[in-house]
N, C-alpha and C positions, 0 to 999 in steps of 0.2 A: 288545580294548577294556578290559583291561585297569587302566591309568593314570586313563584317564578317570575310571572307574567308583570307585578309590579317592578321584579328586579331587574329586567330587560328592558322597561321606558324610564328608569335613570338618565337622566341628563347626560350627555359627551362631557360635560366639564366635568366628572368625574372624574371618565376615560386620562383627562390631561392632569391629574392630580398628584400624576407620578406612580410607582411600583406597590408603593404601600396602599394606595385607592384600589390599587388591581387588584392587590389581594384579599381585600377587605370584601371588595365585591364579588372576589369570585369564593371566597369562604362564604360568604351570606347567601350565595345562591345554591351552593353545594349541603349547606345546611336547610337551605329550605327544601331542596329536594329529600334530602336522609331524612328529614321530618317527614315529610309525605310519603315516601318510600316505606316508613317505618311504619305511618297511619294504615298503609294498604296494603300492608305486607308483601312488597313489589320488592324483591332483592337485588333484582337487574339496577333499581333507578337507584338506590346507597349505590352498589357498583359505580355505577357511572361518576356519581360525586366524587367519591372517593378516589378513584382517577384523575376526576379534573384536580383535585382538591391537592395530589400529590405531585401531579406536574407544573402546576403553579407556582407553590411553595418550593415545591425542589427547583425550580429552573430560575427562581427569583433570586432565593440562597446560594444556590451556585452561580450567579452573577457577581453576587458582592462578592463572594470568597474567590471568582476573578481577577474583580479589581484588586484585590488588595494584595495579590501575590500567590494566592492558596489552590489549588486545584478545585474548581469546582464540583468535583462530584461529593468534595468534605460537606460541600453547600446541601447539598440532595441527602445524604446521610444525615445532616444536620436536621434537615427539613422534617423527616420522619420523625426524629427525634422531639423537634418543637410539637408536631401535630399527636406525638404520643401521649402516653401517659408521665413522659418526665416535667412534661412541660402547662400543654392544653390542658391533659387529665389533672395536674395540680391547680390551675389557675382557670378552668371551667370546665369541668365534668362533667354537663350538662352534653355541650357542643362536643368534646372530643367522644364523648360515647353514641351521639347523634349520630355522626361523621362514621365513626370506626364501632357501630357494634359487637358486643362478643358473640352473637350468633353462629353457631358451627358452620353455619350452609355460605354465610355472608366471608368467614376469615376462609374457607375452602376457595372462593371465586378468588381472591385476591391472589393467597398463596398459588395458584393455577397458574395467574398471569407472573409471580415469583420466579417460579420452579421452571415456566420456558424464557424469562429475561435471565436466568443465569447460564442458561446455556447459548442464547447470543452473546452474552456478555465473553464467556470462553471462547464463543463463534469469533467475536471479535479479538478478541486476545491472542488469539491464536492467527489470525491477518497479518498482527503487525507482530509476528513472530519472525523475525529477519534470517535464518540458517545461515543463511552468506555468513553474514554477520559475524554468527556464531565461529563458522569455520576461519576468519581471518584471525580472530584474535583469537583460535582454540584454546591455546596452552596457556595465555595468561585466566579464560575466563574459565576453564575447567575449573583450577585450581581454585579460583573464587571462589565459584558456586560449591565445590564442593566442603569448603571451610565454612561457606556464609551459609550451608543448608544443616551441616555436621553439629558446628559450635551451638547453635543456638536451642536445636532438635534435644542435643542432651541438655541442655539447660529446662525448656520446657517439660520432656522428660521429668527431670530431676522434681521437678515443682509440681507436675502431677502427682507423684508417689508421694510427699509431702504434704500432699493439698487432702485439709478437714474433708471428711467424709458427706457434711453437710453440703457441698457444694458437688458431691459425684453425683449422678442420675442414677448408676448403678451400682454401690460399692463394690456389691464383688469383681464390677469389671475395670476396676482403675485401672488395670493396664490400657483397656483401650481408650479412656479416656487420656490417658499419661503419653500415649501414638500422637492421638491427635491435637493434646496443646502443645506438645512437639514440634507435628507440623504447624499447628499456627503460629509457631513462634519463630519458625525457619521461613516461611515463606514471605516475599518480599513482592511489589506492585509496580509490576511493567512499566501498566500507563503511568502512575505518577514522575516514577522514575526517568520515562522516557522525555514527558512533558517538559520537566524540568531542564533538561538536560538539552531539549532543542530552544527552549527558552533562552538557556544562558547562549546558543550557539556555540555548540561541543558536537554538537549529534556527527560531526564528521574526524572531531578530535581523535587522538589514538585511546587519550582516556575514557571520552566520553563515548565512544562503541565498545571499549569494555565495561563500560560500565552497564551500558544497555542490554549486553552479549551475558553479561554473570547472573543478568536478571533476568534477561529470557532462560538459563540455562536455571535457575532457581526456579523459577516458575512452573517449569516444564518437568522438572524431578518431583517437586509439590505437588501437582495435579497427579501424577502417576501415583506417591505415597499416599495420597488422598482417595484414589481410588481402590488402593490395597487396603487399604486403613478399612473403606466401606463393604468391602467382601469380607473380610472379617468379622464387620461386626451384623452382617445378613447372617454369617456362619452363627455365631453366638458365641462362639467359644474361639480363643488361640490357642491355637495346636498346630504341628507342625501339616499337615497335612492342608487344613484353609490355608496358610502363611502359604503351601507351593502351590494351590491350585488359582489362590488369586495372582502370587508373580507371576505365572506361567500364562494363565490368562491374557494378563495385561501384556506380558512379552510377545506372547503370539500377535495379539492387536496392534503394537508396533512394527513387529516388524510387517507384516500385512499391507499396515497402511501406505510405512513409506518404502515398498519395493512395488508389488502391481495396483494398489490402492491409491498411488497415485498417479498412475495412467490413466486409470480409470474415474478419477474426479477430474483430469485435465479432457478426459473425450467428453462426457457429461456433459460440461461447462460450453466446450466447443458446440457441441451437437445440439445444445438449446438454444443458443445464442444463433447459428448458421440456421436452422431450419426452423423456427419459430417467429411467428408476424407481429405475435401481441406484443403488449407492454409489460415490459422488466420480467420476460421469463428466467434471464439469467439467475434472479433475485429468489426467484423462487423454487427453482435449479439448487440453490445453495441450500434453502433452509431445508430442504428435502435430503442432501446428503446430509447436511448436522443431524436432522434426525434421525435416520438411516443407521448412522454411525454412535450415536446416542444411546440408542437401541440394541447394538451390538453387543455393545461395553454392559447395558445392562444384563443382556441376557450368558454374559461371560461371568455375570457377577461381580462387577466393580462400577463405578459411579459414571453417572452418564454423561459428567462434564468430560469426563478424560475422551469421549468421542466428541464433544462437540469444540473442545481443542484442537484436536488432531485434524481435524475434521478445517477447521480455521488455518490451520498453517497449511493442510494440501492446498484449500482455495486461495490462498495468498500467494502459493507459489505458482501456481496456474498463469501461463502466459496471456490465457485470451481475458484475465479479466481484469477491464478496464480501468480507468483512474474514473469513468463515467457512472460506473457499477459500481465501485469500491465509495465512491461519496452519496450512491442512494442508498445501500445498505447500511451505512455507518449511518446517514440521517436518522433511518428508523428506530434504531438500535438507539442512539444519542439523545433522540427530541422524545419520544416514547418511554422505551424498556428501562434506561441507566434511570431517570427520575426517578420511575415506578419502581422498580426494585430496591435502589439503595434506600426511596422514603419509604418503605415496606420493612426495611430492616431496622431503620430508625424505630420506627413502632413499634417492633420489638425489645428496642433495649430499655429498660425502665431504669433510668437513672436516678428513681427515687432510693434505693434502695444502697442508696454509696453513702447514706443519710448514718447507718449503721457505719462505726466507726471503724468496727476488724474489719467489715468490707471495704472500705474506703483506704484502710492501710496496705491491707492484701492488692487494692486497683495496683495504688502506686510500687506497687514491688514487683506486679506483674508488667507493669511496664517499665520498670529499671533492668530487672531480669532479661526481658525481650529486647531492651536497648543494649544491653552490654553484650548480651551471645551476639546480635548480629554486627554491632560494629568490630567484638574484637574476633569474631571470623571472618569477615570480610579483610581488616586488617592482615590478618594473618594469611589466608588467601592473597593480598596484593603484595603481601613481601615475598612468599615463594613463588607468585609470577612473573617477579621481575620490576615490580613498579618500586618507584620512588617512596621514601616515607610520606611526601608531598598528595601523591597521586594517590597509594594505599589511605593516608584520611580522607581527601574528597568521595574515596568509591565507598569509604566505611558507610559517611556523611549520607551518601546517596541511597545506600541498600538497606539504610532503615527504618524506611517511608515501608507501612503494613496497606494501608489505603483501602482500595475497592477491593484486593483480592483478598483482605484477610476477613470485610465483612462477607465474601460469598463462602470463605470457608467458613466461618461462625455461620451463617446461617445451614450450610450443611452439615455439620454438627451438631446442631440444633435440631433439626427436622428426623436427623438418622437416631437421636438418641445418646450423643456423646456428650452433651454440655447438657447443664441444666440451665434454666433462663438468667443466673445469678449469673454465672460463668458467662454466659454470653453476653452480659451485658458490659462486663469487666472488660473484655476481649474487644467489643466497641469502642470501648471509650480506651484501652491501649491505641488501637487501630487509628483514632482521631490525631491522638495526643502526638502520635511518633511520625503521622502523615505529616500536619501544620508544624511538625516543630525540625521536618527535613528540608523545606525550597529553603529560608534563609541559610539553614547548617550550609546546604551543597552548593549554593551560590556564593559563599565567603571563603568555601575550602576552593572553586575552581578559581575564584581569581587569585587564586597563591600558585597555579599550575602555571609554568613559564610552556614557551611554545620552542619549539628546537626548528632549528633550519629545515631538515629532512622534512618534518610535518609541517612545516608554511609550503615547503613546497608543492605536499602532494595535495595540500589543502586549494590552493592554487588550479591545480590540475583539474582536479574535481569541478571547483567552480565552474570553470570555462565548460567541462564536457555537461553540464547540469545544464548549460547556456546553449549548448549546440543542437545540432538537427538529428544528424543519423543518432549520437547517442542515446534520443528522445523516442527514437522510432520504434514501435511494439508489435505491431502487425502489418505488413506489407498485403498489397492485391496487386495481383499481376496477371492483366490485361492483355491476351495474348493469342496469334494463330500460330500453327505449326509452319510459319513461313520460316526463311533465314532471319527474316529482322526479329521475328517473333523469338529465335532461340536466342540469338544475341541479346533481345531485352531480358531474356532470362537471366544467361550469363551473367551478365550488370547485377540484375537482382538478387542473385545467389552469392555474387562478390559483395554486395553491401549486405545483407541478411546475418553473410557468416562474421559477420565484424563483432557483431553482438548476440546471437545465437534470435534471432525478430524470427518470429514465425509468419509463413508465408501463405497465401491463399491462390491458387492457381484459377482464372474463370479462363479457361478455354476459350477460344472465339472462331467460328469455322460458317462456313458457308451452306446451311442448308444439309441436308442429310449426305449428299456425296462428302464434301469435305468431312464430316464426321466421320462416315466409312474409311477414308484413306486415313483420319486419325488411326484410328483402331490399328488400321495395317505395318503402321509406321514399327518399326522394332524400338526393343525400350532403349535404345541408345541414343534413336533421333529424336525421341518425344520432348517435347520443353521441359516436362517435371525429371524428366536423366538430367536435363544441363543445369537445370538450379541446382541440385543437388551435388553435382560434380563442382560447381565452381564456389558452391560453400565448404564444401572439403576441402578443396585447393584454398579456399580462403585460411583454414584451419589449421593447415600445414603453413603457408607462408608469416603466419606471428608466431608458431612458435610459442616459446616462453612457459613459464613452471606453470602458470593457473590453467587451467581445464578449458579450452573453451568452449560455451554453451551449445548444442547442438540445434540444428533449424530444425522447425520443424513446417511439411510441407504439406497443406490440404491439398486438393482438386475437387473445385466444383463444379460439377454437370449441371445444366441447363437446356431448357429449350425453349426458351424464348429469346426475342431479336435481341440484339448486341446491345444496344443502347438502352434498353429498359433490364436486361439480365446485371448489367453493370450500376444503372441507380439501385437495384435492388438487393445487390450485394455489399453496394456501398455501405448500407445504412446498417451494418452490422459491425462498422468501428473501424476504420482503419486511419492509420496516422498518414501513409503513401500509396497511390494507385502510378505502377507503371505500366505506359501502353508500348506495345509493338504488334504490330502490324504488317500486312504488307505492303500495302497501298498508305502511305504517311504523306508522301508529298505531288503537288502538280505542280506544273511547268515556272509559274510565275511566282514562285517561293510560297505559295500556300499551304496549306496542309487538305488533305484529303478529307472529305467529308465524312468516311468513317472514324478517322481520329479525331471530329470535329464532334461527333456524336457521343462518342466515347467519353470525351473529357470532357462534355454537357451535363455526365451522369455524377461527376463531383466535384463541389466546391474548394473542398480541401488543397491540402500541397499534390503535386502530378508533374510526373516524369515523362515524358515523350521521348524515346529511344526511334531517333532515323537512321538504320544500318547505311554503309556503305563501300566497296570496295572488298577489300581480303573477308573485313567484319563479316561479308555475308556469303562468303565463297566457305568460310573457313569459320562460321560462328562462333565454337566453341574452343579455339587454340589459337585464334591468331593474336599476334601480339597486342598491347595498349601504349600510346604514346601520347597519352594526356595533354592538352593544353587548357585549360582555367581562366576565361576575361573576367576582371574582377573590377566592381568599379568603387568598394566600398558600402555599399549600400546592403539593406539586411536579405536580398535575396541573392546578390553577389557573394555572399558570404555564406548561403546555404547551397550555393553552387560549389562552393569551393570544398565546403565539410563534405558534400557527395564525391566532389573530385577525390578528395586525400582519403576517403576510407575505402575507395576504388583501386587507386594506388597502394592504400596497404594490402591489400588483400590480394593482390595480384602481384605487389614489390618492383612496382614499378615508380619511376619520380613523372612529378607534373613539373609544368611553367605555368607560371602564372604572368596573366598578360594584364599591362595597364595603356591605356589609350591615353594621351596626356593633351589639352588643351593648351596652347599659345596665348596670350594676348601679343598688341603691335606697341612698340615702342619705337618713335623716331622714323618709323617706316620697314623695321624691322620686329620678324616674330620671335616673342621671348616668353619662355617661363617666368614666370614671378617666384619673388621665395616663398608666398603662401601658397601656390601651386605646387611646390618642391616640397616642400613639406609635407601636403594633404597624399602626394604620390608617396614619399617614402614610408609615410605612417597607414596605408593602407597595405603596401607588401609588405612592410615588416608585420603585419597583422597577420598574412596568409603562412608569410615563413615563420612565425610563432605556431599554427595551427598545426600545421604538418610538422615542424619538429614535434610537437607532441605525440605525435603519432609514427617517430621516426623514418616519415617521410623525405627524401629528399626534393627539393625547392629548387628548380631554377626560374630566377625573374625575369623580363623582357620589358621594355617600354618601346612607346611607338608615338611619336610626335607628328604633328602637321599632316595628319591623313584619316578619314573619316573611320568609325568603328567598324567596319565590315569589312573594309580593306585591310586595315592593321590586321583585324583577324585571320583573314585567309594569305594575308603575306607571311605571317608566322607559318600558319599550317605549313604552306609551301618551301618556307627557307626552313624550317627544322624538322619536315619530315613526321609530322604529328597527324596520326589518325582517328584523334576520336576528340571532339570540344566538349566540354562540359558547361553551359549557360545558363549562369540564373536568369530568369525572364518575370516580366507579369502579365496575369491577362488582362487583354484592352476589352471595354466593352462593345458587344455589336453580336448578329448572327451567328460569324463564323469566329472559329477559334483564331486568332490572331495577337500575337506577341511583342508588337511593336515594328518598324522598321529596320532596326539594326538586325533582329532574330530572323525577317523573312529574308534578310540579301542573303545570310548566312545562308539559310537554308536552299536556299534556291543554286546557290552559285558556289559553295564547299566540297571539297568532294574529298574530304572526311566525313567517318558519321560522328553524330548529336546527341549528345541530350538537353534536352531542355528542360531545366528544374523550374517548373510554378509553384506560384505561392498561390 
């Protein structure tokens, strides 16, 4: 241990020497271990070098090809490449064969950790597989994909059957190699695709989700042909008989997955997440179905990434998993596997061999060939969907970035027996040449793309709801007894839930084992979980309109332990909003009850406090809404309001929004000022922006020279309004308390409340 051990007391002023000292040092320590490793014939300690050695280098390389505009993972491909034999192995063959021996036992450990970063890699591909997506732009991005898969399929095709025999693995089986440069040549790269594309800020344009939408839809046809391609060539032979047992195969696995396959990775997902204490079961919840699903597809006889795609868009679509989950996963996948695998494939391609001048001609024709099929399908694709010649070059521009997904299909190719190493390495260096040479192409074709009115507008739209509250909201807890207030906070719950299809989590709250007993007895019409669900449907019905909307969906969780510890304890399972109702909310002197005091101790987060009152609890689940909104400008005033108006849509009822307005004295007389008048106009014209968007109707109120709690309950009184909706904060201290203006309200209203916390 020797080396090591000198190489770890280096001075820190190394450390600061910049990227190039880092690498230098951590190649010289990864060398002295594959030297030792190699002495004691330890295969674990090269292992481990050559891990560091490939995340270093690749994470360094896809730095700089950051900076300068290029997708980093060109960098991490790069990287393998430097530490292979086109580069190390030419300028010290010494160290690259230290580092990377040809030892069968030593290339098996690596290819291992290969063989499952590709099926993260689809794990992850299949995440940021949008469907929505797909279905808004269907008909222009069909027609893409299936030009920009077609065109280019026959070309590679063509060049198969064409292609010297020196360069088939198998001659007799050129057709299946002629499949699959085919498909290498039709398939096109999400992520770079998509990168780009949120880079220029398009990812909301009309062009740039179809553009994303042709390449999810490419993608996803590739993976499938890729997987028929590999039953094939398990069979040995094309015949008609493999060609129907592998589609049928793979048919049945689709349809499978996404009819009860994916209920069943949405219960999964839930049920690890709800009743597990450790840390990131979810995480490990997921890799267990990619393999699950991995394994299917093998044993149907077609490739194991087509499961561990499939497998990525169930879990993307899955409502319980979080933006929390979805950025630990994607870490490991990102900082780990993407290095390791793409500088794994670099070592694979030996770009000495382009030295040979027919190979080095044949590169370039394989990459003119593989340029031309996919821009002028794509092309062609974008004029029979409807796109502009404008818009048809930016999406050619776009779809002809091959990237990470064309080295995982070369490497599958590779390993099944369809390429020989020559071919693969041509296929790499296509894959490079056509990624680095598409950011600049599709950033100078989108700024030729003009922006139309209709799309500023909805672009617009977007923004704001991206900015808001409820449309941010993903999973609701709904904190509740079988009281009247308690159905009423349902109600509420189930009117904002069905606005966006938020899935809901019901924690019962009951007194002791009698109160559970008369749960039980209650019929299902009077239980809380009937009234969410009736008044998400009623939500459903009252928008209306041609899109589908998403259905809620409604847990109940049993417990037995006290309220306040059952409630921290469910908290900590993700939710965006806890609403409480109760039935005991408030005492005499405008406070809140010390059960709802307990309750909302149990989370930090945003929290809804529903205090029934009047018809609301005679009549929880029918009586009318007559909205009124204090808004004072301010960011929890405004997430009062967004609760108000998606309240009002879903019920079709209009709010008021109320402003309290301050005087100063002028002469002895009280007067507004115009910067007063101003800051009031520009805050309701804020709220009646918000609710037009939501085709709510607005009416405004102001109220001068009288304290906030008066003005409010004068409105209540003179317009007849039964339910306020108040943004509040909490103040710190013991008990739950909201300020003074929130306790008159509450004490002295007699409408009920809610009190939106931040």
């Amino acid at each position: 241990m020797t080396r090591p051990t000198v190489l770890l007391s280096l001075p820190r002023a190394c450390l600061r020497a910049g990227p190039c000292a880092v690498a230098t040092l951590g190649l010289s320590a990864a060398t002295a271990c594959a030297a030792e490793g190699s002495q004691a014939g330890a295969s674990d300690v090269i292992f481990l070098a050559q891990l560091i050695t490939l995340m270093l280098v690749g994470r360094l390389l896809g730095e700089v090809m950051n900076r300068i505009g290029q997708p980093s993972v060109m960098g991490m491909l790069l990287g393998g490449i430097v530490l292979g034999p086109s580069v190390l192995g030419v300028v010290w063959p010494a160290l690259q064969h230290a580092i990377f021996p040809s030892a069968p036992e030593q290339k098996a450990m690596l290819d291992g950790v290969a063989q499952f970063g590709i099926l993260l890699l689809l794990l992850l591909t299949g995440m940021e597989t949008d469907l929505k997506l797909v279905r808004t732009v269907g008909k222009a991005a069909l027609s893409i994909s299936v030009a920009g898969v077609a065109v280019p399929f026959i070309c590679g095709f063509a060049l198969g059957q064409l292609m010297p025999q020196s360069l088939l693995p198998h001659p007799d089986q050129r057709l299946l190699t002629s499949l699959f440069l085919g498909t290498a040549l039709s398939i096109s790269s999400i992520k770079i695709v998509a990168a780009v594309v949120r880079e220029m800020g398009f990812t909301r344009r009309n062009l740039g989700q179809i553009i994303v939408a042709s390449a999810i839809c490419e993608d996803s046809i590739g993976w499938v042909i890729i997987a028929i391609i590999f039953g094939l060539a398990q069979a040995g032979t094309i015949d008609p008989m493999s060609v129907a047992k592998s589609v049928l195969g793979t048919a049945v696995f689709l349809i499978a997955s996404f009819t009860f396959g994916r209920r069943i990775v949405y219960f999964l997902i839930r049920w690890t997440n709800d009743n597990f204490e450790s840390d990131f079961p979810v995480i490990t919840m997921i890799l267990v179905i990619m393999g699950i699903m991995a394994l299917t597809t093998h044993f149907i006889g077609v490739h194991t990434v087509l499961g561990a795609f499939v497998a990525g868009v169930l879990v993307g679509e899955s409502p319980i998993l979080s933006k929390h989950i979805d950025e630990q996963l994607r870490g490991l996948i990102l900082a780990f596997f993407m290095p390791v695998f793409f500088g794994i494939a670099g070592l694979s391609a030996d770009l000495t061999v382009l030295k040979d001048a027919t190979l080095f001609l044949m590169t370039l024709g394989l990459i003119a060939i593989a340029s031309f099929g996919k821009f002028a399908g794509a092309f062609i694709g974008g004029e029979f969907g409807g796109l502009t010649r404008r818009e048809a070059f930016a999406l050619a521009c776009g779809m002809n970035a091959r990237g990470s997904t064309e080295v995982i299909v070369a490497t599958i190719g590779l390993s099944m027996g369809a390429l020989t190493q020559d071919l693969f390495t041509m296929i790499v260096t296509m894959a490079v040449a056509t990624t680095m040479a598409m950011p600049p192409m599709l950033r100078w074709a989108l700024k030729r793309v003009p922006l139309s009115r209709a799309e500023k507008e909805r672009l617009e739209r977007e923004e704001y709801e991206a900015r808001g509250f409820v449309s941010n909201l993903e999973r609701l807890l709904l904190a509740v007894d079988q009281s009247p207030n308690g159905k009423f906070a349902g109600r509420l719950a189930g009117l904002l839930a069905g606005t966006g299809g938020i899935a809901i989590t019901i924690l019962p709250l009951s007194d002791g084992d009698k109160a559970g007993g008369e749960q039980e007895k209650k019929e299902p019409r009077d239980r809380v979980e009937e009234t969410v669900k009736a008044a998400a449907e009623d939500t459903t019905l009252a928008q209306g309109g041609d899109d589908e909307p998403a259905p809620v969906d409604v847990t109940i969780r049993k417990h037995h332990a006290p309220t306040g510890e059952a409630v921290a304890k469910e908290a900590k399972k993700g939710y965006d909003l806890l609403v409480v109702g109760v039935e005991n909310t408030r005492v005499k002197n405008g406070g809140f009850h010390q059960d709802v005091s307990r309750i909302a101790s149990a989370l930090e987060g945003p929290l809804a406090i529903v205090a029934g009152s009047g018809d609301h609890l005679r009549h929880p689940q029918q009586s009318p809404l007559h909205i009124l909104v204090p808004v004072t400008g301010n960011e929890v005033s405004r997430r009062a309001a967004d609760v108000a108006i998606a309240i009002a849509r879903a019920s079709d009822r209009p709010i008021t929004a109320l402003y309290v307005a301050t005087t100063g004295t002028s002469n002895g007389r009280k007067r507004r000022g115009f910067r007063a008048r101003q800051q009031e106009q520009a805050i309701m014209r804020d709220v009646v922006e918000m609710a037009d968007r939501h085709d709510v109707t607005t009416r405004t109120a102001v109220h001068a020279d009288v304290a906030p709690p008066e003005a409010i309950l004068a409105e209540v009184k003179q317009r007849g309004h039964d339910l306020i909706v108040m943004g509040v904060s909490r103040r710190p201290g013991d008990k739950l308390f909201f300020g003074d203006t929130a306790a008159a309200v509450l004490e002295k209203s007699p409408a009920s409340i809610v009190f939106v916390a931040s």
